[in-house]
C-alpha positions as CSV (number, residue, x, y, z in Angstrom):
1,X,0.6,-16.5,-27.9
2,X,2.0,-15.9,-24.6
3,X,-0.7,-15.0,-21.8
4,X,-0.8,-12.2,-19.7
5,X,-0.4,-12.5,-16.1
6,X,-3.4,-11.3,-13.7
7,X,-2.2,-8.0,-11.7
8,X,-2.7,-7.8,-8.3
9,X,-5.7,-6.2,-8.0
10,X,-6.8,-8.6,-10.4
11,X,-5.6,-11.8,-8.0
12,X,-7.1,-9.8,-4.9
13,X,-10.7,-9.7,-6.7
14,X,-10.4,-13.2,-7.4
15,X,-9.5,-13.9,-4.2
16,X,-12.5,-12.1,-2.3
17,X,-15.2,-14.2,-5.0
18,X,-17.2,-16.7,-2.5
19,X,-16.9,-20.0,-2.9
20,X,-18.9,-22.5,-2.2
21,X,-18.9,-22.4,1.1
22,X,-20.0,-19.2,1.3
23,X,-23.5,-20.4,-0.3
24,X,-25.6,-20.5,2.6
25,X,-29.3,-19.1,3.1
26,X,-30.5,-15.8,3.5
27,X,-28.8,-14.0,0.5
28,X,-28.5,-14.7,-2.8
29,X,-25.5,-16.3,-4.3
30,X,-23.8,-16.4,-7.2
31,X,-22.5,-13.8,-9.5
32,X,-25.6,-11.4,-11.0
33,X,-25.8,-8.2,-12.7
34,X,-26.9,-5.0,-11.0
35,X,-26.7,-1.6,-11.1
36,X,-23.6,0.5,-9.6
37,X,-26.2,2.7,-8.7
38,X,-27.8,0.2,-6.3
39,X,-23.8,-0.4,-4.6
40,X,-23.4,1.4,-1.6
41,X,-19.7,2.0,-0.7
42,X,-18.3,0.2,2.8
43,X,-18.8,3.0,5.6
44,X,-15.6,1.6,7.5
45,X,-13.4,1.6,4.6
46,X,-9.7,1.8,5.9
47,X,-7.9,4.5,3.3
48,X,-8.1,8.4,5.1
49,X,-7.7,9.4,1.7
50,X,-7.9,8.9,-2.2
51,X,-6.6,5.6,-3.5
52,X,-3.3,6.3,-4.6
53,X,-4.2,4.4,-7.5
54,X,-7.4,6.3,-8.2
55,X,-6.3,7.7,-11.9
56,X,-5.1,4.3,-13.4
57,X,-7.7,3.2,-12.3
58,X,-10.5,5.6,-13.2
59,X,-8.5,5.7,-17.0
60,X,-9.2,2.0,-17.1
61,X,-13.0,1.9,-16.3
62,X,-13.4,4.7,-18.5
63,X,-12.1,3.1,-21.0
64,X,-14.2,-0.3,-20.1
65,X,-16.5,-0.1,-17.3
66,X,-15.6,-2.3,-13.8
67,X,-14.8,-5.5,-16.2
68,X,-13.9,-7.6,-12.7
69,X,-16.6,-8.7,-10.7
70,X,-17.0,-6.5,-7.5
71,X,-18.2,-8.0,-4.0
72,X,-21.2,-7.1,-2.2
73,X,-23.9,-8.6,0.5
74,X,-26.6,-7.3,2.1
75,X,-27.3,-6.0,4.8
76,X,-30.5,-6.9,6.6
77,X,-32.0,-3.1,6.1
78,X,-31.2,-3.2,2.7
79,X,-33.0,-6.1,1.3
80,X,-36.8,-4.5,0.9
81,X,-35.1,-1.6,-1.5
82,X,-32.6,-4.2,-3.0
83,X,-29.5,-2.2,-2.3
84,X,-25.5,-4.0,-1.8
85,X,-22.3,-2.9,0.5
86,X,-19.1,-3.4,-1.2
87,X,-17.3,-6.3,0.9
88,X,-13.8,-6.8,0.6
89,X,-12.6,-3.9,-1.6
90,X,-13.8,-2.0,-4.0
91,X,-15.0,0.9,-2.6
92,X,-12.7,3.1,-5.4
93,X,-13.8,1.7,-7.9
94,X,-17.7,2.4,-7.5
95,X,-17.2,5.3,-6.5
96,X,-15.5,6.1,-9.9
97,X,-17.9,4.4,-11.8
98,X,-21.0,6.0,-10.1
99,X,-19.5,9.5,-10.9
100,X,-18.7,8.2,-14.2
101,X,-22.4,7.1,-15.1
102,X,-23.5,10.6,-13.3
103,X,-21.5,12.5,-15.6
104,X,-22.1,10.5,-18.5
105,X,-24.8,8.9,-18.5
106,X,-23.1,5.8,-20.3
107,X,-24.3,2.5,-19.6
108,X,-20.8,1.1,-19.8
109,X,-21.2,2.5,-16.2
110,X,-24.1,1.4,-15.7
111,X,-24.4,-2.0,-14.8
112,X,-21.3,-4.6,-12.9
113,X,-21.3,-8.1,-12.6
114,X,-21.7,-8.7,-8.9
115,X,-20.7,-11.5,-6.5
116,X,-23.2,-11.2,-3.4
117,X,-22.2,-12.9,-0.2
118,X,-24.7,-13.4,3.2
119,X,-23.8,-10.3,5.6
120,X,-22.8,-11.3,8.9
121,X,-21.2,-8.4,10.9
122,X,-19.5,-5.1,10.3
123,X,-16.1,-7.0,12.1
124,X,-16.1,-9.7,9.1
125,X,-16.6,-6.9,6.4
126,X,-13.8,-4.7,7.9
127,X,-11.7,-7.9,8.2
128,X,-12.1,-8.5,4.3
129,X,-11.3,-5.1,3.3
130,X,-8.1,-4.9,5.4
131,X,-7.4,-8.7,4.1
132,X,-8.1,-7.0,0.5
133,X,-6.1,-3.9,0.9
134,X,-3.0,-6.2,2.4
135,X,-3.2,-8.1,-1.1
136,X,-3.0,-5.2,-3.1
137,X,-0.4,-3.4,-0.3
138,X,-1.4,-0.1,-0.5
139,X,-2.6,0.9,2.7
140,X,-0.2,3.4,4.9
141,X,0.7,2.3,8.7
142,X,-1.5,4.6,9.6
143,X,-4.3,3.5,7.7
144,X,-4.2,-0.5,8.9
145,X,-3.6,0.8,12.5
146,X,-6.5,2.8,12.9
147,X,-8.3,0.0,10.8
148,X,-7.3,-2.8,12.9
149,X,-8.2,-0.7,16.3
150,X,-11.9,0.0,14.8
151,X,-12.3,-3.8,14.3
152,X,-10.6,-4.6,17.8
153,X,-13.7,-2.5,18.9
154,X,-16.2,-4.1,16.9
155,X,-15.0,-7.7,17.7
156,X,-15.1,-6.8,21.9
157,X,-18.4,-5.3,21.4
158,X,-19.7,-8.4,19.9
159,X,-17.7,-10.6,23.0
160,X,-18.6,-7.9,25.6
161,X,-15.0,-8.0,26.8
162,X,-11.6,-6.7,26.5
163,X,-9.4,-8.6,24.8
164,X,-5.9,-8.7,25.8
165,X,-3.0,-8.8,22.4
166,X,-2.5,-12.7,22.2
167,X,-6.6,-12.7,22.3
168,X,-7.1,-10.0,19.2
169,X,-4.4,-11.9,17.4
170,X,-6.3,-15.2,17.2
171,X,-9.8,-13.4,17.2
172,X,-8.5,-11.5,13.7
173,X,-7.0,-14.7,12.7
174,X,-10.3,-16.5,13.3
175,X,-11.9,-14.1,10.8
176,X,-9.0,-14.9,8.2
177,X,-6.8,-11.4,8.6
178,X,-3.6,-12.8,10.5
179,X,-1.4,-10.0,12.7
180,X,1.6,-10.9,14.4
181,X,0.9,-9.5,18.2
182,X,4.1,-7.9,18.2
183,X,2.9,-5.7,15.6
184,X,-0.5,-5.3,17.4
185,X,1.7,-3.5,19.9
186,X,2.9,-1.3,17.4
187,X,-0.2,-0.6,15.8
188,X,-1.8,0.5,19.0
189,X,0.9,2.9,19.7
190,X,0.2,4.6,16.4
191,X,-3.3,5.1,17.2
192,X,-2.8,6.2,20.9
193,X,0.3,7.9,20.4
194,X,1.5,8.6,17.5
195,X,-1.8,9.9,16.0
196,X,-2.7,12.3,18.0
197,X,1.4,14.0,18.0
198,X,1.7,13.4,14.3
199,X,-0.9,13.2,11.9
200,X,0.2,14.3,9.3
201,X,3.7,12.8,8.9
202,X,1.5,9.6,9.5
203,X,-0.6,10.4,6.8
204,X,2.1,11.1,4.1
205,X,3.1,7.4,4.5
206,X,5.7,7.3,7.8
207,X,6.2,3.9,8.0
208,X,7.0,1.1,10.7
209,X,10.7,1.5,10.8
210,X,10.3,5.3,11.9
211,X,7.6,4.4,14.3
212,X,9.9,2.2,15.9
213,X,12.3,4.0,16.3
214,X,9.9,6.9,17.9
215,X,8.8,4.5,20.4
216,X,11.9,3.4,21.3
217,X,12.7,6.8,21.7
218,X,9.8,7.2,23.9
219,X,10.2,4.1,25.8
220,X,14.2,5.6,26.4
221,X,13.4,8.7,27.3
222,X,10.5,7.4,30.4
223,X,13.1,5.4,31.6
224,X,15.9,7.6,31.9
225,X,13.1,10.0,33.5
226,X,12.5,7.4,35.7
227,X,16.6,6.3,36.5
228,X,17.4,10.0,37.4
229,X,14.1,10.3,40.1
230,X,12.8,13.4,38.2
231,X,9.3,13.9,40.0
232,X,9.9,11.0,42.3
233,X,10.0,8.4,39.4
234,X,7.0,9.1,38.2
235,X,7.2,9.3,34.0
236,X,3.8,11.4,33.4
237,X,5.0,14.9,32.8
238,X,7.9,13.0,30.6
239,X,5.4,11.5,28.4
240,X,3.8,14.8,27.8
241,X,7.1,16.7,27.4
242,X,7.7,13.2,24.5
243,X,4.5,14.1,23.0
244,X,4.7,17.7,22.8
245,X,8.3,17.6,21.4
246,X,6.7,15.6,19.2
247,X,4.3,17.6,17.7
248,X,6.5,20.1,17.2
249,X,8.0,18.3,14.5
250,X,5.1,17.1,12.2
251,X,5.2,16.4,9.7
252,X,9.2,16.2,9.3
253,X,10.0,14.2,11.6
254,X,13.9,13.7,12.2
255,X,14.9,11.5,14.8
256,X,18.3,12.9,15.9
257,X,16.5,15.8,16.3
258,X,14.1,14.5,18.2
259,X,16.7,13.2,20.7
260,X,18.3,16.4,20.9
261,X,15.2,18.1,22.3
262,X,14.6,15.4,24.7
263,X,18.1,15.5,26.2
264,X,17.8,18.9,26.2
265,X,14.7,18.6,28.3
266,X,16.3,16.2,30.7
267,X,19.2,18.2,31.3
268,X,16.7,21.4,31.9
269,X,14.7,19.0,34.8
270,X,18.0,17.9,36.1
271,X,20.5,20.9,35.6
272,X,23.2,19.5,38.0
273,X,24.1,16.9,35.8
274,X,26.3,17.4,33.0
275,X,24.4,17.7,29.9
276,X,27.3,15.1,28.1
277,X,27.2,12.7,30.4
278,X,23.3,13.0,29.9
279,X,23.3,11.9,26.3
280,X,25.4,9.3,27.3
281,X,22.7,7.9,29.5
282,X,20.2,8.0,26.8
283,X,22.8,6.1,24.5
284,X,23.6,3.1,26.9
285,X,19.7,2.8,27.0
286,X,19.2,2.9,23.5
287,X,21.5,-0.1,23.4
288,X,19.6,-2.1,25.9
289,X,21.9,-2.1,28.1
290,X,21.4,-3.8,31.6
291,X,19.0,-1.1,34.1
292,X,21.1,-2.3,37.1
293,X,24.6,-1.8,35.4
294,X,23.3,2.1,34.3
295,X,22.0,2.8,37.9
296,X,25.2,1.7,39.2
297,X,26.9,3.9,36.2
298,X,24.7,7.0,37.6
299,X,25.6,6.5,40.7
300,X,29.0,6.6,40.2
301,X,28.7,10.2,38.4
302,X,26.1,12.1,40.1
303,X,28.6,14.0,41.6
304,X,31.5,14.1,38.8
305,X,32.6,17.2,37.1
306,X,30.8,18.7,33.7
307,X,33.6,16.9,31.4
308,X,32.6,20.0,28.9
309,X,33.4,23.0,31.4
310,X,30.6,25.3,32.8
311,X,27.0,24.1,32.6
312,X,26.0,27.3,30.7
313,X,28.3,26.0,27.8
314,X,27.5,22.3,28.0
315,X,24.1,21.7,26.2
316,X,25.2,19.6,23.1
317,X,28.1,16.6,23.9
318,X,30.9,17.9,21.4
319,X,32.3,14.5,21.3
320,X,35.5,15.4,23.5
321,X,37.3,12.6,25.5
322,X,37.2,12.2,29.2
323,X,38.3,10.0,31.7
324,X,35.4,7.9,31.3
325,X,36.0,7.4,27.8
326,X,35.4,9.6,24.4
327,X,31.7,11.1,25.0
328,X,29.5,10.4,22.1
329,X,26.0,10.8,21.2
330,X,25.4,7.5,20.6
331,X,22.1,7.1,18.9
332,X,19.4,4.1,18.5
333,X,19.9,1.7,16.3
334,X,17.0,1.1,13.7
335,X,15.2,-1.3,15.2
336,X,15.0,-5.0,14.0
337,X,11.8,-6.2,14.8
338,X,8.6,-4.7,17.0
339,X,9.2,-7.1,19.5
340,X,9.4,-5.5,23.1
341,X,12.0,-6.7,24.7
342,X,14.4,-6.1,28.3
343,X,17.6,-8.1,26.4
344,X,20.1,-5.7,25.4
345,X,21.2,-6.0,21.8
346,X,24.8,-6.0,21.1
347,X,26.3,-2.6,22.4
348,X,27.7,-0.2,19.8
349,X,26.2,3.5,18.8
350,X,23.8,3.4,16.0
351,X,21.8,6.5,14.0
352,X,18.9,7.2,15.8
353,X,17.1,7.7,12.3
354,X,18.3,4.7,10.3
């Protein structure tokens, strides 16, 4: 008879089981039965909202009880009352089985087989459930960014310092949940950024290559701010204006709309410059080009004619050729990897939304 192969939730709770090394005094060890009632859920779980999965799931133990063991320790206040924290996942599923045994009163709900692992600190629970959650892959961008900022948190209030990127990256790694930095960067973006603009496009699972290209979008749009001398140079009121336009657009976001409005805004801070020749600017920075070649390319315009007539008529490029060339609306290219970076890729127009 052919076996079944473990799912993989069912390899992620085998995975979180302690092994021997994780037999050390101060907590019993070893897998025990308890009551679900005696499970507290994990306070800093990462999910915002209901487990995606949380039917299948709730049909199965319904149909069985938890058959997998679930996780726990415990914490120093709960050890006179024997009561357990889910570590490492499985938060969902005790919830569903306490409201089960609530409803029911079945003991199938009743009791779990429980694997209970010393506590040490609120950073190495977190790290297990975001190491848990990564197994199973069903936490959004969102989710794992605001996660991984919460446990950046924990882990410098424990140091009493800041960490720079490169530091959280090995201090994560050192308690076994492994980030690329580059994607630390990102991560943070989404909290500080991103968040607060767009909740709610974040929430119904926007993902990393449309947060990249966002950023990039931001990151363009400062700099051409910056290139032109609108307010002296100084990007502030262009990082609101990013943000605002921003929000306006949650939760469908559309990129080449996005770039619209902020070339739109440009051209309103600097109206003698030609509103084509505008989007072209944001286009040659979108392909990385050179800074120095682009100031020299502004410099050589400032003072050229509107290729598209009257500045009353010229608010959207209409893709007409000029003497410089055919004007365009060249748009970013969906980016390749989260690394920040001053090397221009190859030069070509791209969709801003790919």
């Amino acid at each position: 008879m052919k076996k079944r192969r473990p799912t993989p939730d069912e390899i992620a709770d085998l995975i979180n089981l302690p092994g021997p090394a994780a037999s050390t005094a101060g907590a019993d060890q070893g897998p025990r039965t308890i009551e679900v009632t005696q499970i507290e859920l994990f306070e800093l779980n990462p999910r915002l909202g209901r487990n995606p999965k949380y039917e299948e799931i709730e049909a199965s133990i319904r149909k069985s009880g938890i058959e997998q063991p679930i996780v726990v320790t415990q914490r120093p206040d709960q050890v006179a009352e024997d009561r357990f924290t889910v570590w490492g996942g499985g938060n969902t599923r005790v919830e569903i089985a306490q409201r089960l045994l609530a409803e029911t009163g079945d003991d199938k709900y009743r009791y779990v087989t429980a694997w209970v692992r010393p506590w040490t600190n609120a950073g190495d629970a977190l790290a297990a459930h975001l190491k848990e959650n990564d197994l199973r892959g069903n936490l959004t961008l969102v989710e794992r960014a605001l996660a991984v900022d919460r446990l950046r948190r924990l882990i410098e209030e424990e140091r009493g310092e800041t960490l720079s990127q490169r530091e959280l990256a090995k201090a994560l790694a050192e308690k076994g949940y492994r980030v690329v930095r580059e994607r630390l960067g990102l991560y943070r973006y989404v909290v500080d950024t991103l968040y607060p603009a767009i909740p709610e496009a974040l929430k119904a699972g926007l993902g990393i290559p449309q947060a990249e290209t966002l950023r990039r979008l931001d990151r363009v749009f400062r700099q051409a701010w910056r290139l032109l001398e609108v307010d002296g140079g100084d990007d502030t009121a262009a990082a609101e204006i990013f943000r605002a336009r921003l929000e306006r657009l949650d939760p469908d976001i559309d990129p080449d709309i996005l770039r619209r409005d902020l070339e739109a805004e440009l051209w309103t801070a600097v109206d003698d410059w030609p509103a084509g020749v505008l989007s072209m600017l944001i286009g040659y920075l979108l392909e990385g080009r050179d800074e120095a070649e682009i100031r020299a390319w502004i410099e050589e315009r400032e003072n050229e004619p509107d290729p598209f007539g009257d500045d009353d008529q010229a608010s959207e490029p209409t893709g007409q050729e000029t003497e410089t060339g055919p004007v365009t609306s060249p748009v970013a290219p969906s980016p390749a990897t989260t690394e920040e970076t001053t090397e221009p890729p190859a030069a070509g127009p791209a969709s801003a939304g790919a």
